[in-house]
N, C-alpha and C positions, 0 to 999 in steps of 0.2 A: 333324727327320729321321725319327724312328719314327713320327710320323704320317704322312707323306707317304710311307712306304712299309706302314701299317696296320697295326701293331708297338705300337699305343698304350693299345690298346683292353681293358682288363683282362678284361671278360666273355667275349671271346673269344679270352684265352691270350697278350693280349700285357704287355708291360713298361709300367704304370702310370707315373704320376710319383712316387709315394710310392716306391717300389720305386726307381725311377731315380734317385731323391734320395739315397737311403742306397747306390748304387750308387757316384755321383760322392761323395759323403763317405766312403766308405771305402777307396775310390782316392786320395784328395788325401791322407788320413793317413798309407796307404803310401809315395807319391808325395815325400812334405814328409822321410820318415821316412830314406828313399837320399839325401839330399841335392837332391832338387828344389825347383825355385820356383812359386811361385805365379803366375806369368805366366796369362793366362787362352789363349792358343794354346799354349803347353810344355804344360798340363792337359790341355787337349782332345788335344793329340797323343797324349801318353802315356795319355788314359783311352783309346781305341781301340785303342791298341798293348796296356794288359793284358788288355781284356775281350774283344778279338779276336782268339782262338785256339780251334782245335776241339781236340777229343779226339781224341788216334789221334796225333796230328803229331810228338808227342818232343816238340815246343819246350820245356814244363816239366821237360826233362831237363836245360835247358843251363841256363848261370850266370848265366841273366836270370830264373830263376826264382822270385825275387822280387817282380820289376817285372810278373810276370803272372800274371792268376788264371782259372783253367779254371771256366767259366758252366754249369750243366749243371740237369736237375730233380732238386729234391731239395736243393740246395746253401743255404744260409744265410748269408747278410755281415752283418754289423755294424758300427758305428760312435761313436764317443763318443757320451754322453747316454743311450745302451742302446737305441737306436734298432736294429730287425732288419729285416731284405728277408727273404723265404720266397719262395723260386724254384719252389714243387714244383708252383705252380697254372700257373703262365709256359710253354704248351707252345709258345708260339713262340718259346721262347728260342734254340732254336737259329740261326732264321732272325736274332735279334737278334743274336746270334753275329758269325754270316757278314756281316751289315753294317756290324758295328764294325770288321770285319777289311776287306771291304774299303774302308773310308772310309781306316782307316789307308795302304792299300796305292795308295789317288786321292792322297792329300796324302806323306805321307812312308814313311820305309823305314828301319829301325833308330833310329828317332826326330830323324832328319834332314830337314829340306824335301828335296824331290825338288827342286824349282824354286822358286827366288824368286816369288811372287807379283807381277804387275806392280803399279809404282805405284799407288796410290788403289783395288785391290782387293784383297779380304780371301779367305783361303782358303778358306772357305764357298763360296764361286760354283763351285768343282768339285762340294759336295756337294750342295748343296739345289738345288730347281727353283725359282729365281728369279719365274719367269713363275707360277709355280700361287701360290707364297708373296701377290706383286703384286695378283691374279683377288680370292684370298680377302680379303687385304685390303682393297681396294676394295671385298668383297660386307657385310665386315661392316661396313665403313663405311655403306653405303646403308642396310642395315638397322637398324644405330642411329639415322642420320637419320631414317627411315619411322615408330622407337620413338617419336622426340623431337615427330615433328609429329601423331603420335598423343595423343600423352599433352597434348600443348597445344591440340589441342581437343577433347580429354575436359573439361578443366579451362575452356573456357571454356562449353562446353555445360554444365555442372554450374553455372559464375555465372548464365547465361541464366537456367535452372529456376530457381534460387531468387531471382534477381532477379524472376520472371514471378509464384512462391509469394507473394512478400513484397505484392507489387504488387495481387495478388486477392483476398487477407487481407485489405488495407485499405481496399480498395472493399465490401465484404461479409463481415461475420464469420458464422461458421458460427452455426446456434443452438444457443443452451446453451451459448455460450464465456464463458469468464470475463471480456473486456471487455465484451461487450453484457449480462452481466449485474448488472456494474457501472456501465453508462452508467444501468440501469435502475431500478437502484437510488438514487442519487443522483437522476433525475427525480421517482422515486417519495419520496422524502425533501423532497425542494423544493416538491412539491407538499402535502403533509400539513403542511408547516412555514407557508405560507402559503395564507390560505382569505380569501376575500371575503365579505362580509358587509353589511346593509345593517341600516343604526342606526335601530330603532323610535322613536326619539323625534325627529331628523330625518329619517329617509327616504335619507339617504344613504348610499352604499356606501363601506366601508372598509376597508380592508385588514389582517389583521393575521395574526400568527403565532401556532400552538397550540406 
């Protein structure tokens, strides 16, 4: 949702997910803390109902002043493990504000559905853009396929080469390699080892090893 409205983007002033993380855990703690449950729609209602409210409104005057906490720069949250959010970089926080307030104000109202959602759909289809969410999906699908037929004929072009390497090595070794100067050596051994010779007292040639 803070991506599809550019609310995401830390370098430029918006609400990371690190930051959002300790945001929702330190919602749930409070949340668990008034007697709420851990439903994952009761959560998501009630995190927009605390974190969407401006400054100026009263609202943290009344008796719900617990269930809501004023977002502002400058402000610090925490949550078990000592884990902290620092808001004072977040200059689009306000704009984060005003979206959590109105998500709350599309879906419910004092922490009530407005309206039953029809059968077989989920409350999200008021908030998100369905059709952008579908686009991207699809685009990073393609793209991971383009990765995968990439990367499989990197790998078959790299068999080729070294099947073609291996193949031309052993029609011709370089000179000065160490098999042809082992093939040379051993020739040169076989030959010194056996010498022909012809016997002065028959005339005949014989064969023998030094």
């Amino acid at each position: 949702m803070l991506w599809q409205h550019g609310l995401d983007t830390p370098f430029i002033g918006g609400l990371g997910s690190y930051k959002l993380y300790v945001l929702v855990a330190h919602h749930l703690e409070r949340h668990l803390e008034l007697g709420g449950s851990d439903r994952p729609a009761e959560v998501f209602l009630s995190f927009m109902y605390r974190y969407g409210v401006n400054r100026g409104t009263g609202i943290l005057d009344r008796s719900d002043k617990r269930s809501r906490t004023l977002l502002q720069l400058g402000t610090t949250l925490g949550c078990d493990g000592g884990y902290e959010a620092d808001l004072s970089a977040v200059f689009l926080l306000k704009h984060c504000v005003d979206l959590f307030k109105q998500c709350f104000l599309k879906v419910g109202q004092d922490g009530v559905y407005k309206q039953a959602p029809k059968k077989g759909t989920s409350i999200l289809v008021d908030l998100f853009d369905v059709g952008k969410l579908i686009e991207d999906r699809s685009i990073s699908m393609e793209k991971a396929s383009l990765l995968d037929q990439f990367c499989k004929e990197t790998k078959a072009a790299n068999r080729a080469v070294a099947a073609n390497a291996n193949k031309q090595g052993r029609k011709k070794m370089p000179k000065g390699s160490g098999q042809q100067n082992t093939q040379k050596a051993e020739k040169g051994t076989a030959n010194k080892r056996r010498k022909s010779k012809k016997d002065p007292k028959t005339g005949q040639t014989v064969f023998g090893y030094l």
